[in-house]
C-alpha positions as CSV (number, residue, x, y, z in Angstrom):
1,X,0.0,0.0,0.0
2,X,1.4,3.3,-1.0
3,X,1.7,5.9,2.0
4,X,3.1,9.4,3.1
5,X,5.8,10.0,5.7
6,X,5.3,13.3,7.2
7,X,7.9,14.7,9.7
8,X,6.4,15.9,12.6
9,X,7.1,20.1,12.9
10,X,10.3,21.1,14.5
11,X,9.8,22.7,17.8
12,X,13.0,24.8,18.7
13,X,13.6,26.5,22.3
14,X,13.9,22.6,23.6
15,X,17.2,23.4,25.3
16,X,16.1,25.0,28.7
17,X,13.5,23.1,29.5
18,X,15.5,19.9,28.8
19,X,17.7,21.1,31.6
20,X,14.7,22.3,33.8
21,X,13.2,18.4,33.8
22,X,16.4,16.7,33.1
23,X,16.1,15.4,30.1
24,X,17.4,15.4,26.6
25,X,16.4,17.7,23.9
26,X,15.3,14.9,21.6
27,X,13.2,14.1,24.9
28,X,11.6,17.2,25.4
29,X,11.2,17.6,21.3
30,X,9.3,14.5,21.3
31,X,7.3,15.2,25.2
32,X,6.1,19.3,23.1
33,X,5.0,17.7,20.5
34,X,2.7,15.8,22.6
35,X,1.7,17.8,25.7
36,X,1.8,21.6,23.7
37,X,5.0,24.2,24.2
38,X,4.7,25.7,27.2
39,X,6.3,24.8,30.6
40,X,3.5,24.4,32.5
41,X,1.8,21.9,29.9
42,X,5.0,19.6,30.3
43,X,5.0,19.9,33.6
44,X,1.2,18.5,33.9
45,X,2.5,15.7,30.9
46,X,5.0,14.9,33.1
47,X,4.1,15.1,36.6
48,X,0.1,15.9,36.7
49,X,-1.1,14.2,39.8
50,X,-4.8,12.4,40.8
51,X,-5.4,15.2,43.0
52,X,-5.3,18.1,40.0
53,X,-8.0,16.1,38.6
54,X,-11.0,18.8,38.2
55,X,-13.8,18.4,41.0
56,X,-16.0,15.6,40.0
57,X,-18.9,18.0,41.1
58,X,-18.2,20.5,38.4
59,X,-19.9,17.7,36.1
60,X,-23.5,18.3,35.1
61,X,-25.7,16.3,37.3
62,X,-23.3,14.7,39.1
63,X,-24.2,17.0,42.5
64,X,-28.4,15.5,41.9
65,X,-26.8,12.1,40.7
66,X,-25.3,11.9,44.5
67,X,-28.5,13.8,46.3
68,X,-30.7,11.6,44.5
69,X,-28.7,7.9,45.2
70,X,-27.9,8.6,49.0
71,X,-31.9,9.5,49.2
72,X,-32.9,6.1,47.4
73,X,-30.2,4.4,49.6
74,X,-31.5,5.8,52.7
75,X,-35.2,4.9,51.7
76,X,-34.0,1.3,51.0
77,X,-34.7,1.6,47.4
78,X,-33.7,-1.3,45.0
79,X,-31.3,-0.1,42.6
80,X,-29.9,-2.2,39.5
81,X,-27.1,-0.9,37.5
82,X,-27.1,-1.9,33.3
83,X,-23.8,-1.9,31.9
84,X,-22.0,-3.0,29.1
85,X,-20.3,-5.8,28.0
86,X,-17.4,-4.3,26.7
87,X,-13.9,-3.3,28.8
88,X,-15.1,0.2,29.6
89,X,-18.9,-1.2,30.6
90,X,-17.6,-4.3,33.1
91,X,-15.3,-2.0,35.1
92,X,-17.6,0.9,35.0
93,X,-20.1,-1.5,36.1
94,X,-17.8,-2.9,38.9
95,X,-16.9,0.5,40.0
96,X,-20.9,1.3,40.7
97,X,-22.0,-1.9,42.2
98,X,-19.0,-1.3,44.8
99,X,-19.4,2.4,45.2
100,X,-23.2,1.9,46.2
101,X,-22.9,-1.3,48.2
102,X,-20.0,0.4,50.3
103,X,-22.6,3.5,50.2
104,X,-25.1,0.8,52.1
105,X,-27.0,0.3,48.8
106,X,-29.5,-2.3,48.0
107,X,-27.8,-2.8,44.4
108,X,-27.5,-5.4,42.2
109,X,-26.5,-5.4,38.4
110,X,-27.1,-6.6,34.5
111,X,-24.7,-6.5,31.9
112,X,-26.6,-6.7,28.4
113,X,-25.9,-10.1,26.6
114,X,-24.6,-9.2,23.2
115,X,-26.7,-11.8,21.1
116,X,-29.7,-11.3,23.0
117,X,-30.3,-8.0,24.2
118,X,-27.9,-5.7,22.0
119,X,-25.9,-3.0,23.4
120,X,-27.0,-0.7,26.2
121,X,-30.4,-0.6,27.8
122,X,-33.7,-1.7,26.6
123,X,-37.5,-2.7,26.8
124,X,-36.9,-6.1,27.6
125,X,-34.1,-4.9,30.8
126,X,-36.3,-2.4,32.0
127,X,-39.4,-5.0,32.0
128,X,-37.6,-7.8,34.1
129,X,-36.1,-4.8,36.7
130,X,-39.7,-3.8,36.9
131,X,-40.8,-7.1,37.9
132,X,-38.0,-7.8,40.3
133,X,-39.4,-4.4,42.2
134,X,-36.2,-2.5,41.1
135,X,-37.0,1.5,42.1
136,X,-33.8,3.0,40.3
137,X,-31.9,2.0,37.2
138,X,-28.3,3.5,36.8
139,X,-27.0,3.0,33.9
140,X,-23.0,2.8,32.9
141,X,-21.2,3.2,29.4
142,X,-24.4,3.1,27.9
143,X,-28.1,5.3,28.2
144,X,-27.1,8.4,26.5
145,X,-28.9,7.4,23.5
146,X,-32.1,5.5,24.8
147,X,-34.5,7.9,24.6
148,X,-37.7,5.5,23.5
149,X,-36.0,3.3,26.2
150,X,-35.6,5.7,28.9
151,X,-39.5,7.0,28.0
152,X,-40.7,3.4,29.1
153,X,-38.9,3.4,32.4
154,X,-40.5,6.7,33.3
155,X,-43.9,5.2,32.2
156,X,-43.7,2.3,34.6
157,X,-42.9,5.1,37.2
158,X,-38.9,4.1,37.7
159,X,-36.3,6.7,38.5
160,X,-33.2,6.3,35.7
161,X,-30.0,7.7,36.3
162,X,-27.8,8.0,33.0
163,X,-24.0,8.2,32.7
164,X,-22.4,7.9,30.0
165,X,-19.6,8.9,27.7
166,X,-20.7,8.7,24.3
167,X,-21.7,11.5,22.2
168,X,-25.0,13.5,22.3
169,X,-27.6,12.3,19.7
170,X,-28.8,14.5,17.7
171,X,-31.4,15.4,15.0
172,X,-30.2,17.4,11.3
173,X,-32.6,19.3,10.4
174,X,-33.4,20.8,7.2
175,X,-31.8,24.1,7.6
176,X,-28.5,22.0,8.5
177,X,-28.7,22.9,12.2
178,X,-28.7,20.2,14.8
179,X,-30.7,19.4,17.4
180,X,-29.9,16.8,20.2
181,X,-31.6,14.1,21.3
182,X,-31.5,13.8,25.5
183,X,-33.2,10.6,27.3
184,X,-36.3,12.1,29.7
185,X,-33.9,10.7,32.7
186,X,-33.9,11.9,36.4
187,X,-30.3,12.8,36.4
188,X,-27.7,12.2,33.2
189,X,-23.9,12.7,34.2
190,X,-22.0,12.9,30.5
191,X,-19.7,15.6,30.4
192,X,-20.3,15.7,26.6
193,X,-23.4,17.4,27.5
194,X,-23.5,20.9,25.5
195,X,-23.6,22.7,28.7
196,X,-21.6,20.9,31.1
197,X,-18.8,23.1,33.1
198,X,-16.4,20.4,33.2
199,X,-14.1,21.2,31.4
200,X,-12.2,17.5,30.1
201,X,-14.9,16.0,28.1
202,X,-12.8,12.7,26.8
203,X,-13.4,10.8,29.7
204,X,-14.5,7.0,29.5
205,X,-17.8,5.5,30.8
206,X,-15.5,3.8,33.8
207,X,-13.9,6.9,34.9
208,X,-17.5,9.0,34.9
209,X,-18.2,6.1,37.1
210,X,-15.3,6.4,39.1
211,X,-15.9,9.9,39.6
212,X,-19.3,9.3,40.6
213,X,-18.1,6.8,43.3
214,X,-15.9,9.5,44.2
215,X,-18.3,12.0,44.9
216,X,-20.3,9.4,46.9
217,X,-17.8,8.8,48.9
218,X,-17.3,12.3,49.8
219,X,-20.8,12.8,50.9
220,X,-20.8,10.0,53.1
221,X,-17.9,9.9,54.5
222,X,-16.5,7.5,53.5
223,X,-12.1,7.7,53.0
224,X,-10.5,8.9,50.1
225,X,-8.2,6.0,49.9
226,X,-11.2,3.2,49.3
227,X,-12.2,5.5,46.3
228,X,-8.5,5.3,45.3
229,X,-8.4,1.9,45.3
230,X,-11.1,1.7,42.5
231,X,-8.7,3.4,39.9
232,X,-6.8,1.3,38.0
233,X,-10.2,0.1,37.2
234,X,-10.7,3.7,35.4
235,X,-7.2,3.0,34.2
236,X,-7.5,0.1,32.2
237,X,-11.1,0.9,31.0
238,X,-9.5,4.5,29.8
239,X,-6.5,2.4,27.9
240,X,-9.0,-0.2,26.7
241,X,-11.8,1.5,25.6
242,X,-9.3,4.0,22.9
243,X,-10.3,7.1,24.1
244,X,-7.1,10.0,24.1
245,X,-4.6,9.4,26.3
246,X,-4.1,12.7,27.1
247,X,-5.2,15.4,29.8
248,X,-7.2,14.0,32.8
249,X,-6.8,10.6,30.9
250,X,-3.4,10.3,31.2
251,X,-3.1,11.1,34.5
252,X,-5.9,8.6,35.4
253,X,-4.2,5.7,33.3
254,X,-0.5,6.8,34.8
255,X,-1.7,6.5,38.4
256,X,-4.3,3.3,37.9
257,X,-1.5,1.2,36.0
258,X,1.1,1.8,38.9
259,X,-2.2,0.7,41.3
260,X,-2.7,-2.0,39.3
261,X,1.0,-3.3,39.2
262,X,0.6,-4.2,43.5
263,X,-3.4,-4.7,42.8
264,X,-4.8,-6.4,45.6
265,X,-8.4,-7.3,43.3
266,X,-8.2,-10.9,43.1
267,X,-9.3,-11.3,39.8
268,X,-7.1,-8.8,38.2
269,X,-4.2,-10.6,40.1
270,X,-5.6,-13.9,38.9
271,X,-5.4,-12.4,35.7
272,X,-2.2,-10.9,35.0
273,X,-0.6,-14.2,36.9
274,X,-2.6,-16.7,34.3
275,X,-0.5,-14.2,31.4
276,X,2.6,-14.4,32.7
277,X,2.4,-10.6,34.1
278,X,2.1,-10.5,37.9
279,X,4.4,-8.3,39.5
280,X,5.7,-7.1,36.7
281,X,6.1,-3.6,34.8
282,X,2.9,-2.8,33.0
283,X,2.4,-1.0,29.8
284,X,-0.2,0.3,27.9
285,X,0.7,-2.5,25.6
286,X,-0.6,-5.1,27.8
287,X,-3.8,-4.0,28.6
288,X,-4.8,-2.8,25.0
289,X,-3.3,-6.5,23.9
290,X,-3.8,-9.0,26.7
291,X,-5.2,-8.1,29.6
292,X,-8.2,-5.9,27.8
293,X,-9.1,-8.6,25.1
294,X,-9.6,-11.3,27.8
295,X,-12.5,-8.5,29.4
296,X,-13.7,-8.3,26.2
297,X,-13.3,-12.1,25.1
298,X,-16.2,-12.7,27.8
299,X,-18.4,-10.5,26.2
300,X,-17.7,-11.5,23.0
301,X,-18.0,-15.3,22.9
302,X,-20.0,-15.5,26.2
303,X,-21.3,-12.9,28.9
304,X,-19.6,-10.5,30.1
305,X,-20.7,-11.7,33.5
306,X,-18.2,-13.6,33.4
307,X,-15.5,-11.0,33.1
308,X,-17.8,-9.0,35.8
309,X,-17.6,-12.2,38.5
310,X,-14.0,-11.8,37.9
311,X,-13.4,-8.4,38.9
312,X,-15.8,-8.8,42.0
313,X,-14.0,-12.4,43.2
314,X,-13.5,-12.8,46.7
315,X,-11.5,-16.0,46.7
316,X,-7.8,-16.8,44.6
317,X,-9.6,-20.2,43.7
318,X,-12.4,-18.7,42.2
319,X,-10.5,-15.7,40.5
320,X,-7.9,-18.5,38.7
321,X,-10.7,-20.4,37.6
322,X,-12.5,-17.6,35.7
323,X,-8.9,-15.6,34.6
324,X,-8.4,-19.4,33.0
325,X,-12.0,-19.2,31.5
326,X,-11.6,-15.6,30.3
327,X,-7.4,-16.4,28.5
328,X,-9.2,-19.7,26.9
329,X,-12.3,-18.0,25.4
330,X,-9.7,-15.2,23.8
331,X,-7.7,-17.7,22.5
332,X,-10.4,-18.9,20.9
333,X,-11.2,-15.5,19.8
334,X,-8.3,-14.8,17.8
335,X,-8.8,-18.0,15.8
336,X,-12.2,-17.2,14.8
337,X,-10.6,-13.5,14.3
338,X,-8.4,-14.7,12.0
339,X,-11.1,-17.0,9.7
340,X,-13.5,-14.0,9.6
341,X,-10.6,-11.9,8.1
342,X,-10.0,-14.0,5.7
343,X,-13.1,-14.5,4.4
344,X,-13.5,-10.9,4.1
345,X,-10.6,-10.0,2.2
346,X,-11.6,-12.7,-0.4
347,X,-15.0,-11.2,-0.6
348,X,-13.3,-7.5,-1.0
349,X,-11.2,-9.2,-3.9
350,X,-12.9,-11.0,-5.8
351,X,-16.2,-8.4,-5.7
352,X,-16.8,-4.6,-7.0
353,X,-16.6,-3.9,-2.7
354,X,-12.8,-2.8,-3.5
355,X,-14.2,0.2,-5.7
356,X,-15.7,1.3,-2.7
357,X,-14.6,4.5,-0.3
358,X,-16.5,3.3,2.5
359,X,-16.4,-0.5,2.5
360,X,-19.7,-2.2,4.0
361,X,-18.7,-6.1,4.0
362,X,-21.6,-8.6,5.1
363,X,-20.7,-11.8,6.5
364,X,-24.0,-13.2,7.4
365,X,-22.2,-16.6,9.4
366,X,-19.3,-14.3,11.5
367,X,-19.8,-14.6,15.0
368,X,-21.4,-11.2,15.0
369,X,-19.2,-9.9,18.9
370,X,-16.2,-10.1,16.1
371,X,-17.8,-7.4,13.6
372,X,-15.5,-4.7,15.6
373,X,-12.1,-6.9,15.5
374,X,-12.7,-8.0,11.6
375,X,-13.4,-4.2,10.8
376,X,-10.6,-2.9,12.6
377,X,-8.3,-5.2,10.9
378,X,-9.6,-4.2,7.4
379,X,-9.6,-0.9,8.0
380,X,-5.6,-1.3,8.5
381,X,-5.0,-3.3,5.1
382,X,-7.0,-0.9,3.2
383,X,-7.0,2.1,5.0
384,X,-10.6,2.9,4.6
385,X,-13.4,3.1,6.8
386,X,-15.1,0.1,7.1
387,X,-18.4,-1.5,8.3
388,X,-18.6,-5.5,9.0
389,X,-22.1,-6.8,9.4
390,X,-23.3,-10.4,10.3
391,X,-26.7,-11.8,10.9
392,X,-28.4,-11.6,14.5
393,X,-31.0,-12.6,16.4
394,X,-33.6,-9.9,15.5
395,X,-31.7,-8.4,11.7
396,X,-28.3,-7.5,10.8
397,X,-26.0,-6.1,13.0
398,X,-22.5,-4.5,12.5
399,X,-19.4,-2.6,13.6
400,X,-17.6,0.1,12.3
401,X,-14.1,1.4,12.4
402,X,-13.0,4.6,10.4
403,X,-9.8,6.0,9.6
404,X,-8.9,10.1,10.1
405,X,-10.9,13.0,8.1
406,X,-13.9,10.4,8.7
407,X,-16.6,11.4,11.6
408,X,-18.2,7.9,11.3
409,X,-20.8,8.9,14.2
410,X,-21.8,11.6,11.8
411,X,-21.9,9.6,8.4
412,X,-24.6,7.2,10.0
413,X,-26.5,10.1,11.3
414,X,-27.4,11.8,7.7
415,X,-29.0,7.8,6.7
416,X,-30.3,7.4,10.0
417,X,-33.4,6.2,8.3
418,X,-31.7,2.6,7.7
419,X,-30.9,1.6,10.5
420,X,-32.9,-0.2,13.3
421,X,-30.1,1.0,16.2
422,X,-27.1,3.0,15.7
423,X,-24.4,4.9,18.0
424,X,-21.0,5.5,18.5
425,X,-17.9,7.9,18.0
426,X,-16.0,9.5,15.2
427,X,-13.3,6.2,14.9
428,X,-15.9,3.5,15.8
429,X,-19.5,2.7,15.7
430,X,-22.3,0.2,16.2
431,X,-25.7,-0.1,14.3
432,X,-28.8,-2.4,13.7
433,X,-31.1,-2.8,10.4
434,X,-33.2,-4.8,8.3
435,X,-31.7,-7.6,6.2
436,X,-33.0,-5.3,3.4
437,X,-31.5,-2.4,4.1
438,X,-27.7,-3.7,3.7
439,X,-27.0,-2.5,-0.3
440,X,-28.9,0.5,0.7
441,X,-26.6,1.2,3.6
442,X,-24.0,0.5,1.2
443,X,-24.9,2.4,-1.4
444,X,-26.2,5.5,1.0
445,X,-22.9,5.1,2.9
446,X,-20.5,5.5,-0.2
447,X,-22.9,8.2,-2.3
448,X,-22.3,10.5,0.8
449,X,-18.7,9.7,1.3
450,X,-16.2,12.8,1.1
451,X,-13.0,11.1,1.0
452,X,-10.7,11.9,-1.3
453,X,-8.5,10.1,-2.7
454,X,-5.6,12.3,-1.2
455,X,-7.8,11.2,1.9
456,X,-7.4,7.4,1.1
457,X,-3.8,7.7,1.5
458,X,-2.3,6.7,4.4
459,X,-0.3,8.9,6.6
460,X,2.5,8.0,8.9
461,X,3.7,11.1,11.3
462,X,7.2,10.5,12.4
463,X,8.8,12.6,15.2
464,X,12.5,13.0,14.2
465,X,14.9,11.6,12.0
466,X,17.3,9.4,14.5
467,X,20.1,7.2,12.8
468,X,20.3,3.8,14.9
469,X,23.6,4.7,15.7
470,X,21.6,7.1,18.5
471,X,19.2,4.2,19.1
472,X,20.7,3.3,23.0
473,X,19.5,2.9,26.2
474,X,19.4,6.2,27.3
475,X,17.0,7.8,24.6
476,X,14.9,4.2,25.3
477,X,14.6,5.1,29.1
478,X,13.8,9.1,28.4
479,X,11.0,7.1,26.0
480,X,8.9,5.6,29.1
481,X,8.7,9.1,30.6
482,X,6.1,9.7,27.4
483,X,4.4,6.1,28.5
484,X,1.0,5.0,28.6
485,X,1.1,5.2,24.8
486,X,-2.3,5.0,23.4
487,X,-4.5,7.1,20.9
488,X,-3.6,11.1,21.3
489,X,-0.2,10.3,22.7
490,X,1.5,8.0,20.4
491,X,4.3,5.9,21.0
492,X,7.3,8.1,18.9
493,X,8.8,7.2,15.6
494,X,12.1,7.6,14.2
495,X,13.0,7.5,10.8
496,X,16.9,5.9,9.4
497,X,18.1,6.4,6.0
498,X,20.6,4.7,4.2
499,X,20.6,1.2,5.6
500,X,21.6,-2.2,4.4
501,X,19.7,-5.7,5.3
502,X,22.4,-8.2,6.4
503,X,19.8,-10.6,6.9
504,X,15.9,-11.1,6.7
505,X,13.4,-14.1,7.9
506,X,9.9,-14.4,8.8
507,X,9.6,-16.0,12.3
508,X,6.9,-16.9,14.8
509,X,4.7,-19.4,15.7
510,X,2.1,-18.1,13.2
511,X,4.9,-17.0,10.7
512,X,3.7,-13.4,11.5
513,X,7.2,-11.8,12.6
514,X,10.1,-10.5,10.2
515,X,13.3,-10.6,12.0
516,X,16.1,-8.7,10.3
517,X,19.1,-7.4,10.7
518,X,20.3,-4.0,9.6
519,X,23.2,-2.0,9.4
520,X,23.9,2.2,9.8
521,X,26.2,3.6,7.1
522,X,28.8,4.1,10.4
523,X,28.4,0.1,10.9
524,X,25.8,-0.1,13.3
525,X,24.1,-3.2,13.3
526,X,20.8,-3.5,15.4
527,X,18.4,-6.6,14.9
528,X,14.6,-5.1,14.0
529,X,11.5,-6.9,14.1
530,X,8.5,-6.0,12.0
531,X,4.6,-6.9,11.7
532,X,1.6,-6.5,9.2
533,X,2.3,-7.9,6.0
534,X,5.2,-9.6,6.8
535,X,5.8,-11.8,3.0
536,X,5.1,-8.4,1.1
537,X,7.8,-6.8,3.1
538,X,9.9,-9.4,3.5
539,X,10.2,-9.5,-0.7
540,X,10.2,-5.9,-1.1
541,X,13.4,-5.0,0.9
542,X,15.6,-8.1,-0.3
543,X,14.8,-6.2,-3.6
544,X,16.6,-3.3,-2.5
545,X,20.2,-2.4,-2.4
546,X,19.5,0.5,0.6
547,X,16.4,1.2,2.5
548,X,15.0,3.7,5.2
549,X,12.4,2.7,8.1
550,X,10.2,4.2,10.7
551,X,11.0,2.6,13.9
552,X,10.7,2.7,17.7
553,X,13.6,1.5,19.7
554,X,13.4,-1.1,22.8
555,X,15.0,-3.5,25.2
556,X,14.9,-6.8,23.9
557,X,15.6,-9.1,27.1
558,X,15.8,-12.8,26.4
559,X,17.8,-15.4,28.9
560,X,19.1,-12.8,30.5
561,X,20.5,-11.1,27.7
562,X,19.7,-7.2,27.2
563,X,20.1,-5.7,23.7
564,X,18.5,-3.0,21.7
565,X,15.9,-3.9,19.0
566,X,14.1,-1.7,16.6
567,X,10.1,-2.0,15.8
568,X,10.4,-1.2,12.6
569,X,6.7,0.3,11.2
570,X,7.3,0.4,7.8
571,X,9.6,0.4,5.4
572,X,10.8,2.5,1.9
């Protein structure tokens, strides 16, 4: 695939701030560029601590959210929370159900099943809480856009408390102006809310939850530290669920991983220990790549109840035998991942689909929980925004996952019309529809589309040009001052010119590696791993007499042996 490498713009002035914070310029290049110029911005990047977090209570709602809970909790009101099933829902969900129960709640919970009950609240939820003699639904991660839903609570004389993360519905009207679309709840606590003071609006569902719990806690007493100890379920919600690691959520995933590295949650011990991870140094890395896709591996190919038993275990017994449950079921996973890729790049192929801007690919036998995965990993070969839709219980359902310049969220919104269910975010979405309505959606989907073909082209920002010569230790350990790396704080590139491949072979248990090494005009040799499309690349450099990459550097430590290795990202 052809692509662009931009260089990120020079920032100059680094030289007396390197000194002020002790690090390199290339250091404090790379920690601008991510945190903004000024001294006070890298000194919030660098250092920002839980307790410059902005007060929960400046959220919309959140003061009635805690007036009107403690007053149901005093009156012995039953309360059920509905989550999600996702990473961000089951700790946002684990969050609540401990926050009120500590609070002296009567509180139970339901996570949605994702075959039967679809994402976030509905009829069906509300019904059976009614006939339990439920009083109050809170809802986590989800609610935001249940208006009809919220409606029928209200009918059936139920108090619903709403927070959420997601965007604001909305209506386009024909003048082009927008109206939005709020549910007739009690309370709803979403700082995307138009008029909402609080001033970080990226937050995740868990860590509106978290703050909730912490404004509980406040009111009744109860001590800072227990709220504390509920963070690095924030944390790895906030690295999990891709929203920007930056601001208020870099400090919260900063503070929860370092909680979470002496966790004393058995399940969360269980789990790390059951991936070879307890008591070790934890990275971004492994919660968006292990520890996250086993939450989500529950959800996916069972119920996330599962994955929500886990996190409330009281017992090691019981928190090894679900981690086990939860690392088999995403093994599992990844092999049905891999089938339903495949089949959909032969169906792009060997169809008109690849003449598409937008491609909408139906699989009507995927296991539908995968829709996300498969589109995600389309998305990267083609660099397109993509839709993957399977057959469900009631219609088709499907996932979306876009690329830049593409407001995905926004796209659905102007065909509204053809779908059943729909929601999400600029980079990812969900929707329902009629079996019907699929070469519609297509065609509705692509007519609209205004991506260029500039647009189409994939872009790859690098930070600096580094020759691996400069590739040591000491620039690798300024790197983990920038850590958690995640979506709004990427992990940095370099970019080498002028290098020659002494040696090249694909490696791995599922042949998905390429292990080379290469050597700097001065004679550096470094080994370098790559991923992706490992043949195509593989081919393409032994073709060449000289190439350039864009790479990260790390410590490669194998039986005791500690050497530098490049990531290499791509290749020219």
């Amino acid at each position: 695939m052809k692509e662009k490498w931009v260089e990120a713009p020079k920032i100059q002035g680094n030289q007396e701030l390197a000194q002020k914070f002790s690090v390199s310029p290339m250091a404090m290049r790379l920690i601008r560029s991510r945190a903004g110029e000024s001294e006070e911005e890298v000194r919030e990047y660098l250092c920002g601590s839980i307790e410059e977090l902005s007060d929960a209570c400046q959220m919309k709602g959140m003061r009635e959210a805690v007036s009107l809970l403690r007053e149901k909790i005093r009156e012995g009101a039953r309360i059920r929370i509905i989550g999600d099933y996702d990473i961000d829902g089951v700790n946002a969900t684990h969050i609540l159900i401990t926050a009120l129960r500590r609070a002296g709640a009567d509180a139970d919970t339901v996570i949605p099943d994702r075959l039967k009950d679809g994402y976030g609240i509905n009829e069906h939820l509300i019904g059976n809480a009614k006939e339990a003699g439920i009083d109050t639904i809170v809802t986590c991660d989800n609610g935001i856009a249940a208006a009809q839903e919220i409606a029928y609570a209200k009918g059936l004389g139920m108090t619903v408390i709403v927070t959420d993360h997601h965007d604001i519905p909305y209506r386009e009207e024909a003048d082009g102006s927008r109206t939005t679309i709020l549910p007739p709840a009690d309370v709803i606590v979403n700082p995307k809310q138009a008029d909402c003071p609080y001033p970080f609006k990226k937050l995740c569902g868990a860590a509106v939850a978290w703050r909730l719990a912490e404004a509980l806690y406040r009111e009744e007493g109860i001590p800072r530290e227990e709220f504390l100890d509920l963070a690095e379920f924030a944390a790895v919600a906030t690295i999990g669920d891709i929203v920007d690691l930056t601001g208020e959520n870099r400090i919260i995933a900063k503070y929860g991983m370092k909680r979470l590295e002496q966790t004393k949650n058995p399940g969360y011990r269980a789990l790390l220990a059951v991936n070879g991870l307890l008591d070790k140094k934890l990275t971004a890395y492994h919660i968006s790549f292990v520890i996250g896709p086993c939450i989500n591996a529950s959800g996916r190919l069972d119920t996330a109840r599962r994955a929500l038993r886990l996190l409330g275990a009281e017992t090691e017994a019981e928190a090894e035998e679900l981690a086990g449950d939860l690392k088999a079921l995403n093994d599992s996973r990844k092999d049905l991942t891999v089938k339903g890729t495949e089949k959909a790049i032969q169906l792009i192929e060997t169809t008109d689909l690849k003449q598409d801007r937008v491609l909408v690919v139906y699989l009507p036998d995927c296991h539908e929980s995968l829709a996300g995965i498969i589109a995600g990993r389309i998305r990267e070969r083609y660099f397109r925004p993509c839709f993957v839709l399977t057959d469900g219980e009631e219609g088709v359902k499907g996932s979306g996952r876009s690329i830049p310049g593409y407001h995905m969220f926004e796209e659905m919104t102007r065909i509204r019309e053809l779908f059943t269910k729909f929601g999400g975010h600029p980079m990812a979405a969900g929707c329902s529809l009629k079996p019907e309505n699929v070469e519609p959606f297509r065609k509705a989907i692509n007519e609209n589309c205004r991506l260029s073909a500039e647009d189409l082209l994939p872009m790859i920002s690098y930070d600096a040009v580094l020759p691996i010569c400069y590739a040591g230790e000491q620039i690798i350990r300024e790197l983990e001052l920038l850590e958690p790396f995640g979506k709004g704080n990427e992990k940095p590139l370099f970019a080498a010119a002028d290098l020659s491949v002494k040696s090249a072979r694909i490696i791995g248990k599922n042949q998905n590696v390429l292990k080379t090494v290469l050597e700097g005009p001065d004679g550096t040799r470094l080994d370098a791993i790559s991923f992706g499309d490992v043949q195509g690349n593989l081919e393409y450099i032994e073709a060449k007499e000289k190439i350039c990459i864009l790479y990260y550097p790390e410590i490669n430590e194998y039986q005791g042996r500690r050497s530098v290795q490049l990531v290499v990202e791509s290749f020219r």
